[in-house]
mmCIF file of the N, C-alpha and C atoms, coordinates in Angstrom:
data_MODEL
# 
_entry.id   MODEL 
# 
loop_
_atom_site.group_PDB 
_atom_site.id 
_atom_site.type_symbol 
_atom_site.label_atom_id 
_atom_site.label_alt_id 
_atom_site.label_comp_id 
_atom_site.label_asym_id 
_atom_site.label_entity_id 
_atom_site.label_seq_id 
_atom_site.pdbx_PDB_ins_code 
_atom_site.Cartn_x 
_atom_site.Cartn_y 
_atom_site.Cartn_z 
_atom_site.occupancy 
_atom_site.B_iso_or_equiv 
_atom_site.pdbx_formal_charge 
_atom_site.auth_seq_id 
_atom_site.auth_comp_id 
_atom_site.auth_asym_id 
_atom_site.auth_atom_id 
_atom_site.pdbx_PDB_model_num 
ATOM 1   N N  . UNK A 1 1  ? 14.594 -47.619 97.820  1.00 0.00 ? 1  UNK A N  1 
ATOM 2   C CA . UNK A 1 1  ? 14.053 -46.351 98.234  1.00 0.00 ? 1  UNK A CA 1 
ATOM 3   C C  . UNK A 1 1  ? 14.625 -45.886 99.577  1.00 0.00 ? 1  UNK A C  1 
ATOM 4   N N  . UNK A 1 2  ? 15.625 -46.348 99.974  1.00 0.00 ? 2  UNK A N  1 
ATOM 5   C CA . UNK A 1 2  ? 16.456 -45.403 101.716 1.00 0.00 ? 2  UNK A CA 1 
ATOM 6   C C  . UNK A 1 2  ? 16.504 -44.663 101.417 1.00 0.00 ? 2  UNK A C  1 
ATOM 7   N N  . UNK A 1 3  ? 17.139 -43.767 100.517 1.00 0.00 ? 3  UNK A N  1 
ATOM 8   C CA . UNK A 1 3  ? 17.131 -42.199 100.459 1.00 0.00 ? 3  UNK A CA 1 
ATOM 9   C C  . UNK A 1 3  ? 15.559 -41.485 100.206 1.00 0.00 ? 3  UNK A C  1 
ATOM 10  N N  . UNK A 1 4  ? 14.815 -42.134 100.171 1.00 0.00 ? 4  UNK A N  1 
ATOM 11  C CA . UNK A 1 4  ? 13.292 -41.027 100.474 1.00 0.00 ? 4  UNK A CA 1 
ATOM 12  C C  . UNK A 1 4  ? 12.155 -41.972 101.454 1.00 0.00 ? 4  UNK A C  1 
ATOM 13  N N  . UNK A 1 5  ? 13.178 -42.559 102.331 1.00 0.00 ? 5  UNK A N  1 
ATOM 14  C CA . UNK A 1 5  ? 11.936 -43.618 103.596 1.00 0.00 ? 5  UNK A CA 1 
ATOM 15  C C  . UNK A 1 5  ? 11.006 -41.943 104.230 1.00 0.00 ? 5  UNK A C  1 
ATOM 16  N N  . UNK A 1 6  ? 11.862 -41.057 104.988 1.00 0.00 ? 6  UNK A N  1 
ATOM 17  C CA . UNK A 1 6  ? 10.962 -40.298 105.217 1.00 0.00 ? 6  UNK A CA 1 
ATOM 18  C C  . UNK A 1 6  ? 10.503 -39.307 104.578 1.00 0.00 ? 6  UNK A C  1 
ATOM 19  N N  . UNK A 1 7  ? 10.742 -38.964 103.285 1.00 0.00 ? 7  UNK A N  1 
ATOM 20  C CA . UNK A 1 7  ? 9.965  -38.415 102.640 1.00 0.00 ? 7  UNK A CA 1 
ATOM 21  C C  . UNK A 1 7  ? 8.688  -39.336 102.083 1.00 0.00 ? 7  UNK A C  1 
ATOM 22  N N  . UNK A 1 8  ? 8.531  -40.576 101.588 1.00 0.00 ? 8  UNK A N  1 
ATOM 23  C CA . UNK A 1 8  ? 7.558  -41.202 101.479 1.00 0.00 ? 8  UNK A CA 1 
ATOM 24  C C  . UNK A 1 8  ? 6.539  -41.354 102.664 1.00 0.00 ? 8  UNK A C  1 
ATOM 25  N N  . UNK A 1 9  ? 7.116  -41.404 104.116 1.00 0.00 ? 9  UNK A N  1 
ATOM 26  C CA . UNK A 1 9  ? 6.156  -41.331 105.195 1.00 0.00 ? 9  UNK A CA 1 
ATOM 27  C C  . UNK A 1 9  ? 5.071  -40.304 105.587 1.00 0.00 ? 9  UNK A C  1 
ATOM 28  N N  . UNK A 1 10 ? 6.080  -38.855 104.810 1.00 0.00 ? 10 UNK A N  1 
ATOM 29  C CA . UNK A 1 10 ? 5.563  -37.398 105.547 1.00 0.00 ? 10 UNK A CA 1 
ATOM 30  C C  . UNK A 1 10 ? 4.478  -37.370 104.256 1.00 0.00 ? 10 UNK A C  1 
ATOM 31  N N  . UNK A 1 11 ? 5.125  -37.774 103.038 1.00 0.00 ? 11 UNK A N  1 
ATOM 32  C CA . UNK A 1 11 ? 3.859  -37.524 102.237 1.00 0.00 ? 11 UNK A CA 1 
ATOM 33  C C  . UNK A 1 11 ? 2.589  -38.156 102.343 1.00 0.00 ? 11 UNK A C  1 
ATOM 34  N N  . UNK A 1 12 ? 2.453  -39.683 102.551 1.00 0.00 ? 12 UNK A N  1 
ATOM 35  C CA . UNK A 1 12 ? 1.565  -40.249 103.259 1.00 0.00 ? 12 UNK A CA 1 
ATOM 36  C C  . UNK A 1 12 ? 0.745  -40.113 104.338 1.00 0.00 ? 12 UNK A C  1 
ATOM 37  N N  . UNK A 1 13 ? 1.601  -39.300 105.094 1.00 0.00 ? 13 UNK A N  1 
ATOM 38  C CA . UNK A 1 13 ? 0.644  -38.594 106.307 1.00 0.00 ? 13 UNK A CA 1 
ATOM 39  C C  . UNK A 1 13 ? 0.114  -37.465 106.288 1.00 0.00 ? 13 UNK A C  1 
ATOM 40  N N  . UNK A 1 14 ? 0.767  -36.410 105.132 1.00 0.00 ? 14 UNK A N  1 
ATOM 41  C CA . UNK A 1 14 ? -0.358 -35.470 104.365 1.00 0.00 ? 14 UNK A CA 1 
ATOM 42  C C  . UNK A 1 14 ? -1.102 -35.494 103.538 1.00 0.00 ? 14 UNK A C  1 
ATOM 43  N N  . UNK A 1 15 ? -0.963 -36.860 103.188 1.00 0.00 ? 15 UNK A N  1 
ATOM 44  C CA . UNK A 1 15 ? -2.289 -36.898 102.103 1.00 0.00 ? 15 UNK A CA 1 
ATOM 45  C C  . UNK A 1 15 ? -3.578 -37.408 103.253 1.00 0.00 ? 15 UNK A C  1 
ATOM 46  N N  . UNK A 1 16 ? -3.228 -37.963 104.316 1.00 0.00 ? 16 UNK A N  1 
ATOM 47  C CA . UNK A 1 16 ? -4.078 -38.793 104.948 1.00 0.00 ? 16 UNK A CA 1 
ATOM 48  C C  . UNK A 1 16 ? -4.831 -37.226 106.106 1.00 0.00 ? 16 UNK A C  1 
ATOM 49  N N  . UNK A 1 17 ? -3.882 -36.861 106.590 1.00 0.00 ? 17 UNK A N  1 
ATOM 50  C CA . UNK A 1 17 ? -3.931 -35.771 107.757 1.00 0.00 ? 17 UNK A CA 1 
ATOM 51  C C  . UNK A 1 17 ? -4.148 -34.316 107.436 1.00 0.00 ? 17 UNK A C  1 
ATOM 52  N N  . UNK A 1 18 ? -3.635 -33.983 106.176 1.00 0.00 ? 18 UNK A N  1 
ATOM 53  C CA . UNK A 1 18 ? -3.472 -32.620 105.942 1.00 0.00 ? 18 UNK A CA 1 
ATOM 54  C C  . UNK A 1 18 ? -2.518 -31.451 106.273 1.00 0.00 ? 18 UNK A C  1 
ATOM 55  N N  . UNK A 1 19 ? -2.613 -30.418 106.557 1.00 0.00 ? 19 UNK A N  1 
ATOM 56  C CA . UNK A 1 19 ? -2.084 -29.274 107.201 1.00 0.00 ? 19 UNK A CA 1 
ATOM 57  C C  . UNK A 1 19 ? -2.084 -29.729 108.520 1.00 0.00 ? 19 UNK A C  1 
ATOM 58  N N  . UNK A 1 20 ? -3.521 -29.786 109.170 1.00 0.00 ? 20 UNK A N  1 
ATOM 59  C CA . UNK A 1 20 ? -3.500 -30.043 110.375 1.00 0.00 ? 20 UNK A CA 1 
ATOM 60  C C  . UNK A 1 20 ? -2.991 -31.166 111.196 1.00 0.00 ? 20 UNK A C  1 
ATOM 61  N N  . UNK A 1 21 ? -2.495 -31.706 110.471 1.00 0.00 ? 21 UNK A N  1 
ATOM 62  C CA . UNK A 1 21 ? -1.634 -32.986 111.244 1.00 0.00 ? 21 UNK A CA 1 
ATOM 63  C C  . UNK A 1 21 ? -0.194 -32.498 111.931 1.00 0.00 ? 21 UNK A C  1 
ATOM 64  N N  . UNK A 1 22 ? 0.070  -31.426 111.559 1.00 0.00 ? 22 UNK A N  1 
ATOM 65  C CA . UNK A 1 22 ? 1.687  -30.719 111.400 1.00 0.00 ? 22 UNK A CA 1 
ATOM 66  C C  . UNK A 1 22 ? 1.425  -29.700 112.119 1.00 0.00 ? 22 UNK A C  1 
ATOM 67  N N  . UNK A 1 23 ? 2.184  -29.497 113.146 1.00 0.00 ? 23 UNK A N  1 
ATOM 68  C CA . UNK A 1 23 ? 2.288  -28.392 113.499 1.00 0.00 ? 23 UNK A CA 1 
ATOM 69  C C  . UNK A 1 23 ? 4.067  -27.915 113.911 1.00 0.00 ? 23 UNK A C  1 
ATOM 70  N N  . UNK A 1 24 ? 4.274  -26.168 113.819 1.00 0.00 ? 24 UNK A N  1 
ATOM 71  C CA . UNK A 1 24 ? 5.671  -25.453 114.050 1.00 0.00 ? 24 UNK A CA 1 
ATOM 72  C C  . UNK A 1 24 ? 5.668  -25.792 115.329 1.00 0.00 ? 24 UNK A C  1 
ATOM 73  N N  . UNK A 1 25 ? 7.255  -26.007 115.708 1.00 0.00 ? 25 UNK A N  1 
ATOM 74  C CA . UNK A 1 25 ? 7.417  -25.781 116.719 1.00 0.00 ? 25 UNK A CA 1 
ATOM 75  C C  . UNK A 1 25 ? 9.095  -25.182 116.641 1.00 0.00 ? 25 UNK A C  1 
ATOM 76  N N  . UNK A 1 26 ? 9.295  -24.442 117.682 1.00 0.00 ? 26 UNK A N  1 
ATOM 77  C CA . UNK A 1 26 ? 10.708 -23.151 117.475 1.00 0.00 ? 26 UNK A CA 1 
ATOM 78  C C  . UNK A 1 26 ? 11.914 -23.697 118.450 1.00 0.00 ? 26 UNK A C  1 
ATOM 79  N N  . UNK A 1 27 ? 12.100 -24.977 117.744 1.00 0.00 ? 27 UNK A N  1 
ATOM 80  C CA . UNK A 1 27 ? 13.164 -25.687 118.544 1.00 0.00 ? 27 UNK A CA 1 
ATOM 81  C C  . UNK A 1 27 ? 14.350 -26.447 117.478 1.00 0.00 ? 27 UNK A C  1 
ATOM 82  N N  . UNK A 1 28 ? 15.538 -26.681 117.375 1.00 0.00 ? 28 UNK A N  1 
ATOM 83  C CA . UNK A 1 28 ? 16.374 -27.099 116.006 1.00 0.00 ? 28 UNK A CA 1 
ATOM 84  C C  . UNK A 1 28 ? 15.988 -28.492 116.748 1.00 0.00 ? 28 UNK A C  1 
ATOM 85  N N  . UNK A 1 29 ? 15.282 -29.622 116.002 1.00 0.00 ? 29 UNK A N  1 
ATOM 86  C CA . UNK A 1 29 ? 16.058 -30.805 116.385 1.00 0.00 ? 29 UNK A CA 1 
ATOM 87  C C  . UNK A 1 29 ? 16.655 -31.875 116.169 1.00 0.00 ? 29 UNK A C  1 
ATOM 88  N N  . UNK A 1 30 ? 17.695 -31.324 115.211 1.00 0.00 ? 30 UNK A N  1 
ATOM 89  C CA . UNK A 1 30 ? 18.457 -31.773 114.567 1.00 0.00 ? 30 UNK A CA 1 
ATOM 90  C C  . UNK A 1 30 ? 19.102 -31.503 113.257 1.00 0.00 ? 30 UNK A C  1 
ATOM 91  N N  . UNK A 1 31 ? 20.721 -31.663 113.725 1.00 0.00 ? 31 UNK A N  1 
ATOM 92  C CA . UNK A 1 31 ? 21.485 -30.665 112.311 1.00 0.00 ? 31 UNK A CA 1 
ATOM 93  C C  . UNK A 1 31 ? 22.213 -31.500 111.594 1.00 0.00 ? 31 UNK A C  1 
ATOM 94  N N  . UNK A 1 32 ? 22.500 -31.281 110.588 1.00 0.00 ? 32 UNK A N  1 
ATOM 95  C CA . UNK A 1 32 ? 23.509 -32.574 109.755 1.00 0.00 ? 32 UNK A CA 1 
ATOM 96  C C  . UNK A 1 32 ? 24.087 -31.327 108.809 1.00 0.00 ? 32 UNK A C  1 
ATOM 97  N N  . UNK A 1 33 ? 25.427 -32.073 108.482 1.00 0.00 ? 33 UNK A N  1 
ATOM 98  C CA . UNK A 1 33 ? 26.652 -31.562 107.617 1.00 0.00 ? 33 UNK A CA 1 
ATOM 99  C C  . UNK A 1 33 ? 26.729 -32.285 106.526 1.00 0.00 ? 33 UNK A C  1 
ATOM 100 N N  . UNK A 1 34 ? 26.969 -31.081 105.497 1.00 0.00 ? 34 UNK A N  1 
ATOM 101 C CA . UNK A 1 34 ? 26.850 -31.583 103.898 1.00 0.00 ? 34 UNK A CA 1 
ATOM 102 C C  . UNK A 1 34 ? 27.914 -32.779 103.822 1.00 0.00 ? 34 UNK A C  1 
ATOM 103 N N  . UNK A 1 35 ? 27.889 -33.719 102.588 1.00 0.00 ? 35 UNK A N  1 
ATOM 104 C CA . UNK A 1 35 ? 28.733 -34.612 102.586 1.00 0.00 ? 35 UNK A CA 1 
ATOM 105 C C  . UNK A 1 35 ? 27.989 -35.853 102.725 1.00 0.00 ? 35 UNK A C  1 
ATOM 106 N N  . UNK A 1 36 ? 27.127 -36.116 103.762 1.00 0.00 ? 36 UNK A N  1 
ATOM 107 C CA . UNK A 1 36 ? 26.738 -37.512 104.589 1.00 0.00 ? 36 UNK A CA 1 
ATOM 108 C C  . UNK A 1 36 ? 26.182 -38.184 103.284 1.00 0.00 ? 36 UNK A C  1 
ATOM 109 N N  . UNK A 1 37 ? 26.022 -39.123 103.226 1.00 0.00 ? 37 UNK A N  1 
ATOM 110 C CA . UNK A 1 37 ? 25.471 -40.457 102.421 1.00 0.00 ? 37 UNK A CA 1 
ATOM 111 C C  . UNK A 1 37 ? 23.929 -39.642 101.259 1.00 0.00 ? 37 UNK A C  1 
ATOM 112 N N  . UNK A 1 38 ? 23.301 -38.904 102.277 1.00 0.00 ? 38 UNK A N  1 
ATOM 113 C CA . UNK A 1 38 ? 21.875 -38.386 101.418 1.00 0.00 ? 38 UNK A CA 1 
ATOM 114 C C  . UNK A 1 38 ? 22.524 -37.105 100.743 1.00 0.00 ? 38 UNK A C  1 
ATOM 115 N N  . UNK A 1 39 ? 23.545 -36.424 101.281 1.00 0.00 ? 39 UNK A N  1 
ATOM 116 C CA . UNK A 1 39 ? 23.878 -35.339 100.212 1.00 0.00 ? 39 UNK A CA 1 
ATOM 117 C C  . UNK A 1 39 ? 24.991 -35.966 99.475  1.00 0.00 ? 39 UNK A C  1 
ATOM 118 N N  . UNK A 1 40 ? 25.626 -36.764 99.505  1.00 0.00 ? 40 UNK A N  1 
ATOM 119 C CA . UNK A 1 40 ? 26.282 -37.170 97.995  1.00 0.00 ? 40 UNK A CA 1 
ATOM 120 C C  . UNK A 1 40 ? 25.361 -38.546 97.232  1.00 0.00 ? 40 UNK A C  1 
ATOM 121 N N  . UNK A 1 41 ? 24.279 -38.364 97.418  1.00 0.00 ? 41 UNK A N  1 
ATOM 122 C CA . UNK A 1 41 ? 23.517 -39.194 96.550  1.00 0.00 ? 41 UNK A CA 1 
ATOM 123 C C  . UNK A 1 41 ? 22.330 -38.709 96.742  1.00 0.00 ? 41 UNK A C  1 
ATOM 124 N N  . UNK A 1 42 ? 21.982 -37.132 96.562  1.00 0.00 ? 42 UNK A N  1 
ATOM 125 C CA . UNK A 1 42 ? 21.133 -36.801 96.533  1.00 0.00 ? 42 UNK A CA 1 
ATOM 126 C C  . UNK A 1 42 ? 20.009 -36.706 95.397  1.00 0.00 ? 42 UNK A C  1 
ATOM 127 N N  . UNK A 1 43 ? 20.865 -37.310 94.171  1.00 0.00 ? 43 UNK A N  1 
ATOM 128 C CA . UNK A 1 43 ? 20.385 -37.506 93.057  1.00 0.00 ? 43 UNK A CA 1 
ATOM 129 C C  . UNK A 1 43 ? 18.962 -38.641 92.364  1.00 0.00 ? 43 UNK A C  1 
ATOM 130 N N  . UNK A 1 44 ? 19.541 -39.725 93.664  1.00 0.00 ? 44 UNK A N  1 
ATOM 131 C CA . UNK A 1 44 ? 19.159 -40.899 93.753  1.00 0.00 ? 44 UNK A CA 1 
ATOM 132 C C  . UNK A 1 44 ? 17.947 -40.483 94.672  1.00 0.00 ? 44 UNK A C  1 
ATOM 133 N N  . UNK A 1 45 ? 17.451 -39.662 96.223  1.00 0.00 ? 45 UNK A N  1 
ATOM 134 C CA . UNK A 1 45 ? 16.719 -39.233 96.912  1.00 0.00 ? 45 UNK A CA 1 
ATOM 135 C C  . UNK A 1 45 ? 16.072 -38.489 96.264  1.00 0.00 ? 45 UNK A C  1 
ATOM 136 N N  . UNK A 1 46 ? 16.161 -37.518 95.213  1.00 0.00 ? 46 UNK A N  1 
ATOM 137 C CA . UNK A 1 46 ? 15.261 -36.677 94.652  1.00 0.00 ? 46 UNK A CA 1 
ATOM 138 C C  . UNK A 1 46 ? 14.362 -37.451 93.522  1.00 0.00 ? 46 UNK A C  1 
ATOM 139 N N  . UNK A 1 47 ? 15.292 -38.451 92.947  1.00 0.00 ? 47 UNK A N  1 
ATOM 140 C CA . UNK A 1 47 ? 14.427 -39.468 91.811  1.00 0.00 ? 47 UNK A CA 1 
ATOM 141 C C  . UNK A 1 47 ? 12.965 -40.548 92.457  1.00 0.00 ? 47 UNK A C  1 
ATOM 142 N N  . UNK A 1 48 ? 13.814 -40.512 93.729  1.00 0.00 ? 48 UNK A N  1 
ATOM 143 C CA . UNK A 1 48 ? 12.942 -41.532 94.665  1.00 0.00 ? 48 UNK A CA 1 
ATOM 144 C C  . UNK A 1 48 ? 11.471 -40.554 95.134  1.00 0.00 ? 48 UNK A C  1 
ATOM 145 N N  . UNK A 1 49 ? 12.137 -40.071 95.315  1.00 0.00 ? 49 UNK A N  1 
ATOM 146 C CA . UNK A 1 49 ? 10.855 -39.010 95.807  1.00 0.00 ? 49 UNK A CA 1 
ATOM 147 C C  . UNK A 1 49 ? 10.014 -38.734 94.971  1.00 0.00 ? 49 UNK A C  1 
ATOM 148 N N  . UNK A 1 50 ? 10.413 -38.336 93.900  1.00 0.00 ? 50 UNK A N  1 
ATOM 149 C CA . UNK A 1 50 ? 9.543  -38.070 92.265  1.00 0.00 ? 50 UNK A CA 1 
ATOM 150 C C  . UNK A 1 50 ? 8.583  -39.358 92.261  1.00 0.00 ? 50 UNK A C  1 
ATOM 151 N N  . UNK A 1 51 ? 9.438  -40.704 92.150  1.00 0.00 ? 51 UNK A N  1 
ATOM 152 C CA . UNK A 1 51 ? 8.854  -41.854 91.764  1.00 0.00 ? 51 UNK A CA 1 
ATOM 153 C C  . UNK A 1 51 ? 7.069  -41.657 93.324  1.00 0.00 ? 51 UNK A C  1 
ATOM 154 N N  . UNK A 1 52 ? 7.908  -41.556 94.059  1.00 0.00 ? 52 UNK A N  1 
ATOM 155 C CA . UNK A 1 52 ? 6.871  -41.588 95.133  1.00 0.00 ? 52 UNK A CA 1 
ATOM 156 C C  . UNK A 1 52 ? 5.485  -40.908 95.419  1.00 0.00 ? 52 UNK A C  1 
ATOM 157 N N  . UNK A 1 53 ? 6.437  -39.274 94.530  1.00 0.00 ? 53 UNK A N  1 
ATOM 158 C CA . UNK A 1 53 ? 5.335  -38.685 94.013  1.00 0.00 ? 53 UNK A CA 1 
ATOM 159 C C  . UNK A 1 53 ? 4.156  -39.025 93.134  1.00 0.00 ? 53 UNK A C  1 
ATOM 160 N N  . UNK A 1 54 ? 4.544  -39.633 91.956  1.00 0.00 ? 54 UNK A N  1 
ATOM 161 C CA . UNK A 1 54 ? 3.771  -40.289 90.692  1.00 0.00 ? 54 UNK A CA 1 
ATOM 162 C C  . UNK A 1 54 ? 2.642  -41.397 91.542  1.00 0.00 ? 54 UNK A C  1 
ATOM 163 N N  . UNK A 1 55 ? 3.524  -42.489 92.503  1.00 0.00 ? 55 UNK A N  1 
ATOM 164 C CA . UNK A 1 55 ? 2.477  -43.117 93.186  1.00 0.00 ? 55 UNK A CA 1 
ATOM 165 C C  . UNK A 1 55 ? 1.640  -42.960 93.432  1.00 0.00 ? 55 UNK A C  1 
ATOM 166 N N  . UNK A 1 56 ? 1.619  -41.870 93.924  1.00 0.00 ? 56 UNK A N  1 
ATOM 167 C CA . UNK A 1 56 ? 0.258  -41.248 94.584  1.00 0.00 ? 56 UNK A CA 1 
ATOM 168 C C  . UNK A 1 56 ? -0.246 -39.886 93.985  1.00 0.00 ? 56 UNK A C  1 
ATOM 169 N N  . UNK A 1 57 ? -0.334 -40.169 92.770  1.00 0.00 ? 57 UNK A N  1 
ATOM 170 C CA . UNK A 1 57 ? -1.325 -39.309 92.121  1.00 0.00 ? 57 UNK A CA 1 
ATOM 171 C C  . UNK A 1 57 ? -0.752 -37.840 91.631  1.00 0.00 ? 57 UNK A C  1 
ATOM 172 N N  . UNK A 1 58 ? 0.454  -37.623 91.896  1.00 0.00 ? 58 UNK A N  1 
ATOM 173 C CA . UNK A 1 58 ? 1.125  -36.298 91.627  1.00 0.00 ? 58 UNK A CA 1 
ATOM 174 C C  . UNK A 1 58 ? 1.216  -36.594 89.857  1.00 0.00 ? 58 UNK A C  1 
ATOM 175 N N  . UNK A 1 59 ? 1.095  -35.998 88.666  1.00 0.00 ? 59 UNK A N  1 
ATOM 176 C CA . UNK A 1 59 ? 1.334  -35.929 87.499  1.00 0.00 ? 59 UNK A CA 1 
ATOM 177 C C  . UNK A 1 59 ? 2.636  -36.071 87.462  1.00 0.00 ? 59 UNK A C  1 
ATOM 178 N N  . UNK A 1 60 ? 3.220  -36.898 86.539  1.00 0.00 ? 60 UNK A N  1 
ATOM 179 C CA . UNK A 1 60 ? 4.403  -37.084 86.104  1.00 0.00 ? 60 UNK A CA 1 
ATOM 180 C C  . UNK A 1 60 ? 4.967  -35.692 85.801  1.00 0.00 ? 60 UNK A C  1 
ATOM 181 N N  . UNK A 1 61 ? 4.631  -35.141 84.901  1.00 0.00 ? 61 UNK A N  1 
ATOM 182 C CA . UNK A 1 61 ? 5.369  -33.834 84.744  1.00 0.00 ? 61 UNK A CA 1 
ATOM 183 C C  . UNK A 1 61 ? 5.515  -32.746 85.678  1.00 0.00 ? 61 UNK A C  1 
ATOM 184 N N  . UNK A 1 62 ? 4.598  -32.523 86.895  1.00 0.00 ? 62 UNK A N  1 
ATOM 185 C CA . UNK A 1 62 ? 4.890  -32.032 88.166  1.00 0.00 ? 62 UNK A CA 1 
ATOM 186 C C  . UNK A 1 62 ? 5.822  -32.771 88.784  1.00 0.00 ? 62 UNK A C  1 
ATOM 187 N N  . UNK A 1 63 ? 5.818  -33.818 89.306  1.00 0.00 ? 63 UNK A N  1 
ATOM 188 C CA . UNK A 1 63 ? 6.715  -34.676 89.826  1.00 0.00 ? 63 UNK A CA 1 
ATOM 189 C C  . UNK A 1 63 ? 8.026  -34.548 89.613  1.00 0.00 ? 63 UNK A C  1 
ATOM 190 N N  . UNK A 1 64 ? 8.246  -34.561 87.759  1.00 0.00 ? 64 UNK A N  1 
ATOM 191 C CA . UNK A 1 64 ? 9.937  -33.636 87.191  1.00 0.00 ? 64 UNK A CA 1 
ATOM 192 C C  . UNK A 1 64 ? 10.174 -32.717 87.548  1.00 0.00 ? 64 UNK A C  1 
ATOM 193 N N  . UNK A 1 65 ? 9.379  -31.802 87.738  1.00 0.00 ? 65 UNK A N  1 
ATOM 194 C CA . UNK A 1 65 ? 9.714  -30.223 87.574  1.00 0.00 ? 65 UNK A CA 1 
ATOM 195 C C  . UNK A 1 65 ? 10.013 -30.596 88.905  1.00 0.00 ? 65 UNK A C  1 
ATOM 196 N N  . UNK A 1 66 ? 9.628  -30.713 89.762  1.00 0.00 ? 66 UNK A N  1 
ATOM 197 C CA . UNK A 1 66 ? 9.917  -31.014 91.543  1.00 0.00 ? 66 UNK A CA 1 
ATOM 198 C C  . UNK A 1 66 ? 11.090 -31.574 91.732  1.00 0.00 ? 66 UNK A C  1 
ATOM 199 N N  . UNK A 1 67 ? 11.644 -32.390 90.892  1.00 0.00 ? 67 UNK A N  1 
ATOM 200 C CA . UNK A 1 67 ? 12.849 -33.156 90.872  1.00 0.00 ? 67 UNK A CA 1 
ATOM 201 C C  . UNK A 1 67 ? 13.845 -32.166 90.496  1.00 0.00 ? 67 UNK A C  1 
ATOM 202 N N  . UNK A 1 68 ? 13.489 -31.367 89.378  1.00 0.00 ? 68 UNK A N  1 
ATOM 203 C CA . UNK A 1 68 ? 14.684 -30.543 88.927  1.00 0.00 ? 68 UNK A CA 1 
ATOM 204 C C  . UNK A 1 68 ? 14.589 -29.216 89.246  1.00 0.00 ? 68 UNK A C  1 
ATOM 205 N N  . UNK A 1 69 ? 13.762 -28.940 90.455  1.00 0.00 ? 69 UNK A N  1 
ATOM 206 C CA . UNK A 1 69 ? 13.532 -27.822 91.326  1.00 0.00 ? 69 UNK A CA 1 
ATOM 207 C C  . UNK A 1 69 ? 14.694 -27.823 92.298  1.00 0.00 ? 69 UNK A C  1 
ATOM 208 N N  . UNK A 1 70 ? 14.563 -29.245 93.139  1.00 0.00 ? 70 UNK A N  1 
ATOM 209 C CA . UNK A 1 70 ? 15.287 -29.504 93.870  1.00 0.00 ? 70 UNK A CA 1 
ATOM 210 C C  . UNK A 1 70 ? 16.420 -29.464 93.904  1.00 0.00 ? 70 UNK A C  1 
ATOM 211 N N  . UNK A 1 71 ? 16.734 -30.157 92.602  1.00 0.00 ? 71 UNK A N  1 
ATOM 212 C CA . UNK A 1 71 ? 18.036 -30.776 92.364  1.00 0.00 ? 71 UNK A CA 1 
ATOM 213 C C  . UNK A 1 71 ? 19.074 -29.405 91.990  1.00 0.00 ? 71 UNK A C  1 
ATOM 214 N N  . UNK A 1 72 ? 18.494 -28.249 91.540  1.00 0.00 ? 72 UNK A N  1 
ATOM 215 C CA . UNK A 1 72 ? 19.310 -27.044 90.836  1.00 0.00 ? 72 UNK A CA 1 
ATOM 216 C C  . UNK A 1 72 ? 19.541 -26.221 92.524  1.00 0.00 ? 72 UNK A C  1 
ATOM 217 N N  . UNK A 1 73 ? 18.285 -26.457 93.239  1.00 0.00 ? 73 UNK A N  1 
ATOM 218 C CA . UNK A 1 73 ? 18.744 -25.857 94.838  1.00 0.00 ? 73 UNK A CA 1 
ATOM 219 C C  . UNK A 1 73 ? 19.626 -26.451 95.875  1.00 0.00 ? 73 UNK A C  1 
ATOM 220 N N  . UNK A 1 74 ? 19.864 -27.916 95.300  1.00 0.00 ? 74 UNK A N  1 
ATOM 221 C CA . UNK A 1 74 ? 20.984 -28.568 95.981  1.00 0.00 ? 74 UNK A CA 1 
ATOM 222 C C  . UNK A 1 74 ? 22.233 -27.914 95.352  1.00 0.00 ? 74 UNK A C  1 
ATOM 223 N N  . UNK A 1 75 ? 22.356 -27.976 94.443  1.00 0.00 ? 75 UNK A N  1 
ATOM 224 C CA . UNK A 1 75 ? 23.140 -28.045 93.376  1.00 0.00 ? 75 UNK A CA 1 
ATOM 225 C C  . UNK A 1 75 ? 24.103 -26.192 93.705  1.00 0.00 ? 75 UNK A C  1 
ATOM 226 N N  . UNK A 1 76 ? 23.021 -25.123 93.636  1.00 0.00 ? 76 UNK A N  1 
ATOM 227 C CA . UNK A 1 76 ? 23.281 -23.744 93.704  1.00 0.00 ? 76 UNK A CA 1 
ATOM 228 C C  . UNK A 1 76 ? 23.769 -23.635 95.289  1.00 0.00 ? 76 UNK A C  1 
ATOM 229 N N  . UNK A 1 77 ? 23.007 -24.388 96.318  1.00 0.00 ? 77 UNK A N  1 
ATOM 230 C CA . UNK A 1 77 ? 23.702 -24.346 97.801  1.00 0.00 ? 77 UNK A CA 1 
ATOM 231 C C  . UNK A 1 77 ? 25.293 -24.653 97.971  1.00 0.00 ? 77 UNK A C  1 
ATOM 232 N N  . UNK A 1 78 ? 25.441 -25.865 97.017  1.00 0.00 ? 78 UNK A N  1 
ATOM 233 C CA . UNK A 1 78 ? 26.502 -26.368 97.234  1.00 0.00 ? 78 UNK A CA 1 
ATOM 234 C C  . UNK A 1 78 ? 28.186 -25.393 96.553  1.00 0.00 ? 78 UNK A C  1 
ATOM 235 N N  . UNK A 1 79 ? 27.773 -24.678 96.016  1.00 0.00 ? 79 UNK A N  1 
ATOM 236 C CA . UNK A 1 79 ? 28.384 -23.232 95.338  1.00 0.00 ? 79 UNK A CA 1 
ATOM 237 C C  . UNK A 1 79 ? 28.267 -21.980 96.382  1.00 0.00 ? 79 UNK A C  1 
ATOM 238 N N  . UNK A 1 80 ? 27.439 -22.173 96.815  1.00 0.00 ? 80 UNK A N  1 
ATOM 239 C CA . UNK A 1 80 ? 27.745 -20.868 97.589  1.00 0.00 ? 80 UNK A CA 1 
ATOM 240 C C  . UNK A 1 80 ? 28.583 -21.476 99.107  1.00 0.00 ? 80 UNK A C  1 
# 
């Protein structure tokens, strides 16, 4: 599961915290360039995430559709 360590964390801390655990703030901090290790195996990060989803109570068939939500917006970015 490396490609979804912090997506498994953030979801865990919204199921625990909510909305209000999170707050905006209007600062970049931090940028990354397509290519790196999580965007050419982003395939593998979106499956992980799904799986992570199901863990915790998300319906399997939401969980897909989320997977192949993602995966068509990686997918359409990488075209334009």
């Amino acid at each position: 599961m490396p490609n979804a360590m912090d997506f498994d964390w953030f979801h865990r801390y919204y199921r625990q915290r909510g909305v209000q655990g999170f707050r905006v703030i209007e600062e970049t901090l931090g940028a990354y360039r397509l290519g790196g290790h999580s965007d050419n195996n982003f395939r593998d990060g979106f499956s992980a995430n799904a799986d992570i989803l199901m863990e915790n109570g998300t319906s399997r068939t939401l969980a897909i559709l989320i997977r192949i939500t993602y995966t068509m917006k990686h997918q359409l970015r990488r075209l334009i």
